[in-house]
C-alpha positions as CSV (number, residue, x, y, z in Angstrom):
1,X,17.7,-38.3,-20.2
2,X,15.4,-35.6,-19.4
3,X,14.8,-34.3,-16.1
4,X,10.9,-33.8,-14.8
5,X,11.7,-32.1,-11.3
6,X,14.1,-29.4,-10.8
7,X,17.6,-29.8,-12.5
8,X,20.9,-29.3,-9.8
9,X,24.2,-28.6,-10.7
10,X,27.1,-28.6,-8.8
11,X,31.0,-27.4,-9.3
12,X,34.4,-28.6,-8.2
13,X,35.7,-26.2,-5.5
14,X,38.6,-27.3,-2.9
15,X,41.0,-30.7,-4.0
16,X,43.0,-31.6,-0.8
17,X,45.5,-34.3,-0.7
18,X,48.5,-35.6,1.0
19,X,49.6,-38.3,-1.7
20,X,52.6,-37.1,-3.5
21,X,51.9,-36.3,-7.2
22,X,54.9,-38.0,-7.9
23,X,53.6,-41.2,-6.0
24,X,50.2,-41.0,-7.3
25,X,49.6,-39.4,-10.6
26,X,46.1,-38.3,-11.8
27,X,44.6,-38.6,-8.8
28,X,42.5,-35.4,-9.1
29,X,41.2,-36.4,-12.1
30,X,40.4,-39.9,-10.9
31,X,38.6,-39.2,-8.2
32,X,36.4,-36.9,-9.6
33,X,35.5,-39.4,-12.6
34,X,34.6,-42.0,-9.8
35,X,32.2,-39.1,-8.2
36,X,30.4,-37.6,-11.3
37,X,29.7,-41.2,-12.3
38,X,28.5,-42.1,-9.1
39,X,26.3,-39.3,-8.5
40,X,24.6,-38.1,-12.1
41,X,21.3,-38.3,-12.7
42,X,19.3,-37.3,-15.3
43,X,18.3,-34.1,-12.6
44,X,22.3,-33.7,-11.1
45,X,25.5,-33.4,-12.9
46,X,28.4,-31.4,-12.7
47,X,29.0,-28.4,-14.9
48,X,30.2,-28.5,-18.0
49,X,32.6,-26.1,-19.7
50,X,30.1,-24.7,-21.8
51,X,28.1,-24.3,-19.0
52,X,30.7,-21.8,-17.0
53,X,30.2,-18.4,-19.2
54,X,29.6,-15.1,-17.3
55,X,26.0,-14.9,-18.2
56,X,25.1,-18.7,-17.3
57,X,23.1,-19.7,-14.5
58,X,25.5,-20.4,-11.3
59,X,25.5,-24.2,-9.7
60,X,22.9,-24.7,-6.4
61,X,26.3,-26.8,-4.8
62,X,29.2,-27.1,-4.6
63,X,31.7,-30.2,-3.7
64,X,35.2,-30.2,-1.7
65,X,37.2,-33.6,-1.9
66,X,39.8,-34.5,0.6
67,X,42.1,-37.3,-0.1
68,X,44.7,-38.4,2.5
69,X,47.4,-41.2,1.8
70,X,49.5,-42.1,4.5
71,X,52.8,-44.4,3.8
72,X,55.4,-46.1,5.2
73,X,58.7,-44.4,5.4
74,X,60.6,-47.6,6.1
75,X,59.0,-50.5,4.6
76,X,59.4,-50.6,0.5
77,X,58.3,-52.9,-1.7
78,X,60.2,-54.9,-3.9
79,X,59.4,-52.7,-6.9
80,X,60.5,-49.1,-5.2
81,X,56.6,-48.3,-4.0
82,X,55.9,-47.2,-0.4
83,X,54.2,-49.6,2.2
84,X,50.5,-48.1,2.3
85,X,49.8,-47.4,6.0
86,X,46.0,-46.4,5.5
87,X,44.1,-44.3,3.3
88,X,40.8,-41.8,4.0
89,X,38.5,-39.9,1.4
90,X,36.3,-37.2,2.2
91,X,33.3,-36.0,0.0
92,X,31.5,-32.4,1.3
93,X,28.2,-31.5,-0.7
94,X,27.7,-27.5,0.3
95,X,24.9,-25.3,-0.5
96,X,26.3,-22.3,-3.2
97,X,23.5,-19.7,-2.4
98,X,25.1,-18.5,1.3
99,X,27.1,-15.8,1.8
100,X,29.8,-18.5,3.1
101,X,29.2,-21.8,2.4
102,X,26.6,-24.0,3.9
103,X,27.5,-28.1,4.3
104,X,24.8,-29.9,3.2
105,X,26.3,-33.5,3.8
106,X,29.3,-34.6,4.0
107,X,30.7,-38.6,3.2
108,X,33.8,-40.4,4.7
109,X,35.4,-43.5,3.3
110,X,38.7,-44.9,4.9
111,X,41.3,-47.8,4.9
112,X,42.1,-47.8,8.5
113,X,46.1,-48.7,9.5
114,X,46.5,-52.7,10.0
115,X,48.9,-55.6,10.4
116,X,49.9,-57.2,7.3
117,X,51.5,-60.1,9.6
118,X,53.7,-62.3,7.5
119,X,53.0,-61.2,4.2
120,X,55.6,-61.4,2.1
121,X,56.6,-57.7,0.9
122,X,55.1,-58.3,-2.7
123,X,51.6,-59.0,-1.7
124,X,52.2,-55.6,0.5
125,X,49.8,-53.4,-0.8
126,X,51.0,-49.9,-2.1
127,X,49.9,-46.1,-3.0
128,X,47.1,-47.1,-5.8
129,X,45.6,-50.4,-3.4
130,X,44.3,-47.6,-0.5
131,X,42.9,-45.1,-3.6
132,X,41.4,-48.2,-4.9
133,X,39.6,-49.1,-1.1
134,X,38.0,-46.0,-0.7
135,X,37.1,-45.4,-4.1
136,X,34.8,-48.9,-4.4
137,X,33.9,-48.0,-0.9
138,X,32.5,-44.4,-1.8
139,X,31.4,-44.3,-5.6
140,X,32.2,-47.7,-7.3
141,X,29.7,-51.0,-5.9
142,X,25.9,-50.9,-5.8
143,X,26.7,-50.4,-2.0
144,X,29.0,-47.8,-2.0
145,X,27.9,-44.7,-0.1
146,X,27.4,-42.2,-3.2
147,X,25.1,-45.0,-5.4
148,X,23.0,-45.4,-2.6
149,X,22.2,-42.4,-2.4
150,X,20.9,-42.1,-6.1
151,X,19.1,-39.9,-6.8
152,X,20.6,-37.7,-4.3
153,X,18.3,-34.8,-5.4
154,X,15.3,-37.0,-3.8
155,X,17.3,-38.3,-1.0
156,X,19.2,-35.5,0.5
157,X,18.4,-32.3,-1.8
158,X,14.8,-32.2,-1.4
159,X,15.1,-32.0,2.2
160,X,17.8,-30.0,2.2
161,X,16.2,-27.0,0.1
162,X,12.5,-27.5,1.1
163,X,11.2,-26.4,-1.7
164,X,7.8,-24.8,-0.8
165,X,4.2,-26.6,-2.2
166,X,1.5,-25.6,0.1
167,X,0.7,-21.9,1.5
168,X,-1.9,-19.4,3.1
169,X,-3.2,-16.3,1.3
170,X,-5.0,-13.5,3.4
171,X,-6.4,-10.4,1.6
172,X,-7.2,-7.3,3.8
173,X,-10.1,-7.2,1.5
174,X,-11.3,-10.1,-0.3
175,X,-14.1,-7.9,-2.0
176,X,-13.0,-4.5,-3.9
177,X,-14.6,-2.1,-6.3
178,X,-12.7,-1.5,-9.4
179,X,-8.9,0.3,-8.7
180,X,-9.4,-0.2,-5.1
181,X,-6.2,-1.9,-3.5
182,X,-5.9,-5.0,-1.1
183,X,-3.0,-5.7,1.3
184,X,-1.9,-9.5,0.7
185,X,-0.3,-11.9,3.2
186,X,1.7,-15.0,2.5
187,X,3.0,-17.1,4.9
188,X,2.8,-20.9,5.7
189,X,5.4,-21.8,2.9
190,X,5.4,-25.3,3.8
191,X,7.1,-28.2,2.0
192,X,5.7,-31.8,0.7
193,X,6.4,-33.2,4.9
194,X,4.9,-29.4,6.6
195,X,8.5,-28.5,7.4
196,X,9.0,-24.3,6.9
197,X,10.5,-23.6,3.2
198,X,13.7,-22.4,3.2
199,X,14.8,-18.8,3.1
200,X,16.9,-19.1,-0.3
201,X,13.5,-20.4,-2.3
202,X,11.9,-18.2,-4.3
203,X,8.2,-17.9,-5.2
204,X,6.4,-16.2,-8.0
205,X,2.8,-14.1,-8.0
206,X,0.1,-13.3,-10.9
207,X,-2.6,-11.8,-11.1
208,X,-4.9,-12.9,-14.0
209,X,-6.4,-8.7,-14.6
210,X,-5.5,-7.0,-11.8
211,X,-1.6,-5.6,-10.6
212,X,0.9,-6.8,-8.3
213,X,2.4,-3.9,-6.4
214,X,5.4,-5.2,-5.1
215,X,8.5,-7.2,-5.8
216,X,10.9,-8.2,-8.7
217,X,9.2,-7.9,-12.5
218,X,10.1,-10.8,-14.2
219,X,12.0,-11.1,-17.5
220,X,9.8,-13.0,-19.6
221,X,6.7,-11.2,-18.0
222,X,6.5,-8.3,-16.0
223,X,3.5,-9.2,-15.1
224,X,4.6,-11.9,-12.8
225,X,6.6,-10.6,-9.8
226,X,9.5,-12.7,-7.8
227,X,9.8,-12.9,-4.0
228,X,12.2,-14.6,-1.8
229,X,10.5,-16.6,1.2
230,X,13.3,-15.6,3.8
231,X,11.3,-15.2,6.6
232,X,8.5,-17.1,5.5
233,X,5.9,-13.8,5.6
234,X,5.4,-12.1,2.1
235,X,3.7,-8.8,2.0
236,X,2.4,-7.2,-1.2
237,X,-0.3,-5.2,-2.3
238,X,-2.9,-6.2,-4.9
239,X,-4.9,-3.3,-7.3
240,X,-8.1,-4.5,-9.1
241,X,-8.2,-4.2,-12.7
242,X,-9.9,-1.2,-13.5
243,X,-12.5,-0.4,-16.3
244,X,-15.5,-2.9,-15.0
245,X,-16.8,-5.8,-15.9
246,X,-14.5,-8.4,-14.5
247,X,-16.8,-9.7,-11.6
248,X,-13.7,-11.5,-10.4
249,X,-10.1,-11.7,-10.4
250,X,-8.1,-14.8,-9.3
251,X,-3.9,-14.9,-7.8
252,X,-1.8,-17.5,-8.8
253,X,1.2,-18.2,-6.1
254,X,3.6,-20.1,-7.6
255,X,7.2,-22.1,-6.9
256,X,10.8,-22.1,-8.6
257,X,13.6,-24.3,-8.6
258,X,15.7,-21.6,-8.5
259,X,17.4,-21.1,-5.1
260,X,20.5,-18.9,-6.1
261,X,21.3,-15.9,-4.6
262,X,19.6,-13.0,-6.2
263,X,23.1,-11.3,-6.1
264,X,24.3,-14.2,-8.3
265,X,21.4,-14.6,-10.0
266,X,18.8,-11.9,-10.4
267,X,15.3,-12.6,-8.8
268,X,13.9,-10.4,-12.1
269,X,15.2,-14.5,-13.8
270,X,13.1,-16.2,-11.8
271,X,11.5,-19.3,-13.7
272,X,7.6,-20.7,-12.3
273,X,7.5,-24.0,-11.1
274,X,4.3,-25.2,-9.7
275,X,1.4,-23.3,-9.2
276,X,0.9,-24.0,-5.5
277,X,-2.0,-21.7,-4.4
278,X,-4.5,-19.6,-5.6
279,X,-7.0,-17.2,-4.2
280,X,-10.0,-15.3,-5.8
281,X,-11.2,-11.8,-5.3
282,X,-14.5,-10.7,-5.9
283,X,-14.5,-7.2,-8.0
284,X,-18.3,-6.0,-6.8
285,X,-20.3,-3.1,-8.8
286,X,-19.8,0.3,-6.7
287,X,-20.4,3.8,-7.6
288,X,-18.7,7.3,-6.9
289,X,-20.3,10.4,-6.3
290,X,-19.0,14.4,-6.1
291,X,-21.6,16.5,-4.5
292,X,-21.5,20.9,-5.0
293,X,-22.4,22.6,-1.7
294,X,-23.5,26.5,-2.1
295,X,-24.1,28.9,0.8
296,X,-25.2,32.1,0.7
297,X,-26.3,34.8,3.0
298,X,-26.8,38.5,2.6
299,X,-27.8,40.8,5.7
300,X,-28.6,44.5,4.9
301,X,-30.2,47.0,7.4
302,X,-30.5,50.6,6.2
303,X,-32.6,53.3,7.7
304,X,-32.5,57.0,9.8
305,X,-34.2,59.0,11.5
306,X,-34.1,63.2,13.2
307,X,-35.7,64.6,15.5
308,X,-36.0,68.6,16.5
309,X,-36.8,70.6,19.3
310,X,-35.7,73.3,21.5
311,X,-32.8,72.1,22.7
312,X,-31.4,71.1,19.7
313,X,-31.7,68.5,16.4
314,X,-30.1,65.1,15.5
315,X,-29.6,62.5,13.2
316,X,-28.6,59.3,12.5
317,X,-28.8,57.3,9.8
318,X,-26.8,53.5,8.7
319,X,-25.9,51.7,5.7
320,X,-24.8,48.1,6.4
321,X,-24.3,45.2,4.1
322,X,-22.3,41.8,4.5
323,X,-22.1,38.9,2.4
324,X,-20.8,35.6,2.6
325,X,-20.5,32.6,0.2
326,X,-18.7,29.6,-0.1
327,X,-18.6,26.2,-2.5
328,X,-17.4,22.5,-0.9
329,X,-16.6,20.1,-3.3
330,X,-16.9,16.6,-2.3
331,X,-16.4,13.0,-3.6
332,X,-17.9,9.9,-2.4
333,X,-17.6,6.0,-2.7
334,X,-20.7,4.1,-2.1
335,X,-20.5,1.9,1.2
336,X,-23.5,-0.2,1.3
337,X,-26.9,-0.4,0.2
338,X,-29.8,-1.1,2.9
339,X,-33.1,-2.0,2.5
340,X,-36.4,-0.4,4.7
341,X,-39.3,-2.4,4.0
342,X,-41.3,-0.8,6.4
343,X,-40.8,2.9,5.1
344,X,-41.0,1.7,1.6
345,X,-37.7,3.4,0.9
346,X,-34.3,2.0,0.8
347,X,-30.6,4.2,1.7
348,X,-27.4,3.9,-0.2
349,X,-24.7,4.9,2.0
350,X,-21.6,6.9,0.8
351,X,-18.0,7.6,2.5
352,X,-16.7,11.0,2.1
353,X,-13.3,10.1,0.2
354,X,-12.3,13.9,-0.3
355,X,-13.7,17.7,0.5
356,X,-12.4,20.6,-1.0
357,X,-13.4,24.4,-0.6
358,X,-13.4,25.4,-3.9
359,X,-14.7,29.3,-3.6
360,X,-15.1,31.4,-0.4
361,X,-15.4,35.1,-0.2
362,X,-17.1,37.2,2.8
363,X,-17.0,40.7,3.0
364,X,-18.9,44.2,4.9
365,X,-19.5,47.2,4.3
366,X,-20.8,49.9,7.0
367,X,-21.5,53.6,7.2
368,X,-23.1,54.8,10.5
369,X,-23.7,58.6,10.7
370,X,-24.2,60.7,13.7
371,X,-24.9,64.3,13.9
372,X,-26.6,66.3,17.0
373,X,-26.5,70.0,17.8
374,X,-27.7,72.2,20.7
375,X,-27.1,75.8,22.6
376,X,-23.6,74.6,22.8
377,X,-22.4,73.8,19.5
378,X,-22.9,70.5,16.9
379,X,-21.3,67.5,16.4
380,X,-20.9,65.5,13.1
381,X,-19.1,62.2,13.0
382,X,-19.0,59.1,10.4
383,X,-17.9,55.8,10.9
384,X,-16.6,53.6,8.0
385,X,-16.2,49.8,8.1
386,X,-14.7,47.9,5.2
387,X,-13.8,44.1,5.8
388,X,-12.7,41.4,3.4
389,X,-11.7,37.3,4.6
390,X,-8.8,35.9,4.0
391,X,-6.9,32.8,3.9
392,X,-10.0,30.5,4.1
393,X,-9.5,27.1,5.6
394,X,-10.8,23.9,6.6
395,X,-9.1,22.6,10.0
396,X,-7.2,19.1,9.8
397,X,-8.9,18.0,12.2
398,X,-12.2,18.4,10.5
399,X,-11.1,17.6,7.5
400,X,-10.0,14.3,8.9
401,X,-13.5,13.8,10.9
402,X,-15.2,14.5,7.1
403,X,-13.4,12.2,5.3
404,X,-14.2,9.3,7.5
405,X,-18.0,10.6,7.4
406,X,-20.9,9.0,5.9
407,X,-24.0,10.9,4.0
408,X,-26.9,9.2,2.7
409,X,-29.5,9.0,-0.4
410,X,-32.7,8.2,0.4
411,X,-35.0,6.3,-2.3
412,X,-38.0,5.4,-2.8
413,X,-38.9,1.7,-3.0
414,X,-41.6,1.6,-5.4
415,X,-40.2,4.5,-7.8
416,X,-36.6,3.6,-7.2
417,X,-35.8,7.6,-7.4
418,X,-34.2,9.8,-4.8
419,X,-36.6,11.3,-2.5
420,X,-33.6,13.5,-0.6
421,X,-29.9,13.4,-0.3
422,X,-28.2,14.1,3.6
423,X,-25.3,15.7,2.8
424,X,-23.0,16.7,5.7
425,X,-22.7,20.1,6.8
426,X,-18.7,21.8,6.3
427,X,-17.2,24.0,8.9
428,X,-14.5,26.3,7.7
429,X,-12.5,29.1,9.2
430,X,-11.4,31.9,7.7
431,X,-9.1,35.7,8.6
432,X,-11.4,38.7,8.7
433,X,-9.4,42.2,8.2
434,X,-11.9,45.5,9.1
435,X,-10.5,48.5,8.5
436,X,-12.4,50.9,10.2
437,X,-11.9,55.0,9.2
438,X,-14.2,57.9,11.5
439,X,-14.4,61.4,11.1
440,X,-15.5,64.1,13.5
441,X,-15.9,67.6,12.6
442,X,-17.5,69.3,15.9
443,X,-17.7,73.6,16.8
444,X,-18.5,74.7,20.3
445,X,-17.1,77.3,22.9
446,X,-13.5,76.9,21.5
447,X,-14.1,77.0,17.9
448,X,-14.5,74.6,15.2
449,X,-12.5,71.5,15.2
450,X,-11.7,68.3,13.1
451,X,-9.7,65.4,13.3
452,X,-10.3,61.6,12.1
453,X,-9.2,58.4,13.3
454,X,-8.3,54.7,11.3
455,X,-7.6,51.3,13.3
456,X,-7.1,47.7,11.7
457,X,-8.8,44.7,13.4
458,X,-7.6,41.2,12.4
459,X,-10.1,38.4,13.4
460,X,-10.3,34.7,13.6
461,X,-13.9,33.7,12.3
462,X,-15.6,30.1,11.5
463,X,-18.3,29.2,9.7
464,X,-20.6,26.1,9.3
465,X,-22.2,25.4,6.3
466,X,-25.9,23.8,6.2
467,X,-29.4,23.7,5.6
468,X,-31.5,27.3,6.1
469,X,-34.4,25.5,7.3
470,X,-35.4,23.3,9.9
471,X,-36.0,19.7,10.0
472,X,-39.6,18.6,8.6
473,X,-40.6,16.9,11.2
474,X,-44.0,15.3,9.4
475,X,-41.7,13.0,6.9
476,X,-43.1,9.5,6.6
477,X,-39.4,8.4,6.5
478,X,-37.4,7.1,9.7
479,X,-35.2,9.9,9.4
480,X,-36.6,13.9,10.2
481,X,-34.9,15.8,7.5
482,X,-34.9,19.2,6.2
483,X,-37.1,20.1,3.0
484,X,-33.4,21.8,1.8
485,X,-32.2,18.3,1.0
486,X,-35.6,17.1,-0.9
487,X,-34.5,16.2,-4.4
488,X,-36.4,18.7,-6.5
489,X,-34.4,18.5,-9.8
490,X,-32.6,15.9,-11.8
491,X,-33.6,12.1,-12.7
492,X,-33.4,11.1,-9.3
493,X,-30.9,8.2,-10.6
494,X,-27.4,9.5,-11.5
495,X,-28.0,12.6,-11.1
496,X,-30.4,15.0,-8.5
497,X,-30.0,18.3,-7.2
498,X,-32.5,20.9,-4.3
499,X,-32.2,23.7,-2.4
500,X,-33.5,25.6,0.8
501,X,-34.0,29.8,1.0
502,X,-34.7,31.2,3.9
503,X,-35.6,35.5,4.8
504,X,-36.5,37.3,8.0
505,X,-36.7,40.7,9.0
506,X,-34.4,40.6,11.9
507,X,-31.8,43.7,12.5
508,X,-28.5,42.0,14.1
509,X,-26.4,45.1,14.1
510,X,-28.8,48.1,14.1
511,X,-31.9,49.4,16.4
512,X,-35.0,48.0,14.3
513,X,-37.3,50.6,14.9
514,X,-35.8,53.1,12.3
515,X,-34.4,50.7,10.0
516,X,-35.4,48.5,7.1
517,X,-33.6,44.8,7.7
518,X,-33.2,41.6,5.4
519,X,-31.3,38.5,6.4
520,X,-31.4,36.3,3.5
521,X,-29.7,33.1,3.1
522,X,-29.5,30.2,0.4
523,X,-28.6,26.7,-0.1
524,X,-27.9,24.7,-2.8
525,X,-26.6,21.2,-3.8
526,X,-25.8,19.2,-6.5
527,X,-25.5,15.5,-6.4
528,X,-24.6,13.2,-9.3
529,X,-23.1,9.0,-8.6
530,X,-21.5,7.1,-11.8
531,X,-20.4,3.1,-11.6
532,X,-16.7,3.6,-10.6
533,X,-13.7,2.1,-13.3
534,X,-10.8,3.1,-12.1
């Protein structure tokens, strides 16, 4: 016989009796012949020897007998035997997969204490007539209480174990991009009637190209992970297959019949069943970006100037240069893609994933001399600045606003190129160190003197990184934009690239009218997108 559900096995564990084995030999064995052929079925049996090695599969139950023979002490029969008073036998059927053991059902049969009235002491039945009773009542006629229950792993094991055939499957995301991970929920594990499946079952998950990240690699596939159902909510997380072109992925949930305890019998064993559910994810097209950001400025202001007269002369002249630049890296992942009919242009939309400061430097130099003399005497002093950044930075905080920031590509409809790319603008801070070093030499009434003077400042400084020139405010487009992100290079596909420069005359640190000033400042970008695989 072959078995076409889920095969249960089941050991001997506790034999109880009161019957003497003197009185009653071979009942053990008797018993339990009566029981394995009352119960066996082409999907139950009892183990066999060969079945008990250290490396075999345990049994699902296991079943105690209790046999109790009670006998007259003072009433013999004519051939020696004991009297029997009555006779009881008690089958338990308990589940092997708890940590103590769990009754499943449990069958009485008994031969209740009577009058035997006149009967003469020969027809007095002995020992063997109340074995007999219970035996025919529990395991031998069509109507004893074990054959009716045939096939017991129908009739009491399938609602016993609940083995699960219908659940629910909820992905965080039901739609990824290649690589992109999805938390997965399974609850619901409900059996054939909708009653909850029980704790001990085990169910088994696949994912046809993409990963499961999360419970036990089975043997024969490692592919295909285990789980128990304990509390009827399984949590995994599922990774789409990576490389492209699979437009869709599909998991396959499926049942076991093996309900062991994964201390006795490892869940990485675990044998499928029925597939019971499935779900699909979509695996979409989406793209990837990194983007360069360059800032630059330079400020220098030099000049000086005398004057003469009768009271005296001075001069002053200055020499003042400062220079900053700094490089962001950052990547992207494409968000969505929507339409403008109206403006004839259409905007992808990209999260910022990462941003990096990759280079930074900012450093001055400044030499301001002043000398002046009259009737009393002359003065001569120079002031020396010298400052260099450290330990650039970009806050957590802003870091953390960035990289849940979006930035936009604007394209045109008809051309299906980039007109300009909005790329956010990076604040950073950064440690400036001046050293600063003056020297005065000076003569009047009391001679001529000297003496020089050096002092450190540390400063805190910030800087935000952006466009050099101001919004064009005569775009057609919906959005006023700066000509600095206007794609100017590059196929305006995969790849595009501009830039913004901006110079004025302004003096921030000196008087203007005796010196030559030039603030210049660039920016640059780079901009490239490629279909994302991994």
């Amino acid at each position: 016989m072959s078995c076409d559900s889920c095969l249960r096995r089941a050991d001997w564990d506790i034999f109880a009796s009161s019957a003497e084995e003197s009185t009653l030999d071979g009942i053990e064995s008797s018993i339990k012949g009566h029981i394995m052929d009352a119960l066996t079925t082409a999907c139950f049996h009892f183990r066999e020897d060969w079945e008990l090695g250290p490396d075999e599969k345990p049994a699902e139950y296991l079943v105690d007998i209790d046999f109790d023979l009670d006998l007259y002490d003072d009433w013999i029969k004519p051939n020696g035997q004991k009297v029997l008073k009555s006779s009881k036998l008690t089958v338990a059927l308990y589940y092997n997969g708890s940590s103590s053991k769990e009754l499943v059902q449990q069958w009485i049969r008994e031969k209740p204490e009577r009058d035997y009235g006149d009967l003469r002491p020969e027809s007095l039945p002995g020992p063997g007539n109340g074995l007999s009773f219970v035996l025919n009542g529990m395991c031998d006629n069509s109507k004893s209480i074990l054959r009716q229950l045939r096939p017991i792993e129908q009739t009491v094991l399938y609602d016993f174990e609940k083995k699960p055939l219908q659940c629910d499957v909820e992905l965080s995301e039901d739609e990824l991009c290649p690589g992109d991970e999805s938390e997965v929920t399974i609850n619901n594990l409900l059996d054939l009637g909708g009653a909850q499946s029980r704790e001990f079952n085990r169910i088994v998950v696949h994912a046809l190209e993409g990963k499961i990240l999360g419970g036990t690699p089975l043997d024969i596939d490692p592919e295909y992970k285990a789980f128990l159902v304990k509390d009827g909510t399984i949590k995994f997380t599922y990774k789409a297959p990576t490389g492209g072109g699979v437009p869709n992925d599909k998991l396959y949930i499926y049942n076991s019949c093996d309900i062991s305890r994964s201390d006795q019998y490892n869940l990485s064993r675990t044998l499928t069943r029925d597939k019971i559910e499935e779900a699909n994810v979509e695996i979409k097209d989406c793209y990837e970006a990194i983007a360069e950001i360059n800032w630059r400025e330079v400020v220098t202001e030099r000049g000086e100037r005398s004057f003469s007269g009768r009271s005296g002369s001075s001069k002053q002249s200055r020499e003042y240069r400062s220079e900053i630049e700094a490089t962001f890296n950052m990547m992207f992942e494409e968000a969505a893609t929507i339409p403008m009919f109206m403006n004839s242009e259409y905007y992808e939309y990209y999260f910022v994933k990462k941003i990096a400061l990759s280079d930074f430097k900012a450093t001055l130099s400044d030499k301001v001399y002043n000398y002046s003399s009259d009737s009393k005497g002359w003065n001569d002093q120079t002031n020396t600045y010298d400052g260099r950044s450290t330990n650039p930075r970009i806050p957590e905080p802003l870091k953390k606003m960035y990289e849940n920031a979006q930035m936009m590509v604007i394209f045109d409809a008809e051309t299906k190129k980039a007109k300009a790319v909005l790329l956010p603008n990076p604040s950073l801070d950064y440690d400036f160190t001046i050293n600063m070093v003056q020297v005065v030499i000076f003569e009047d009434s009391q001679g001529h003197r000297e003496f020089s003077h050096e002092n450190t400042e540390h400063n805190k400084k910030g800087l935000t990184v952006g466009i050099v020139n101001e919004s064009n405010s005569s775009s057609p487009t919906s959005f006023q934009y700066s000509p600095d992100y206007l794609v100017t290079s590059g196929d305006g596909v995969n790849y595009m690239a501009g830039s913004g420069k901006m110079s004025n005359d302004e003096c921030p640190h000196s008087e203007k009218d005796y010196t030559k000033c030039k603030t210049e400042r660039t920016f640059s970008w780079k901009f490239s997108k490629k279909l994302k695989t991994e």
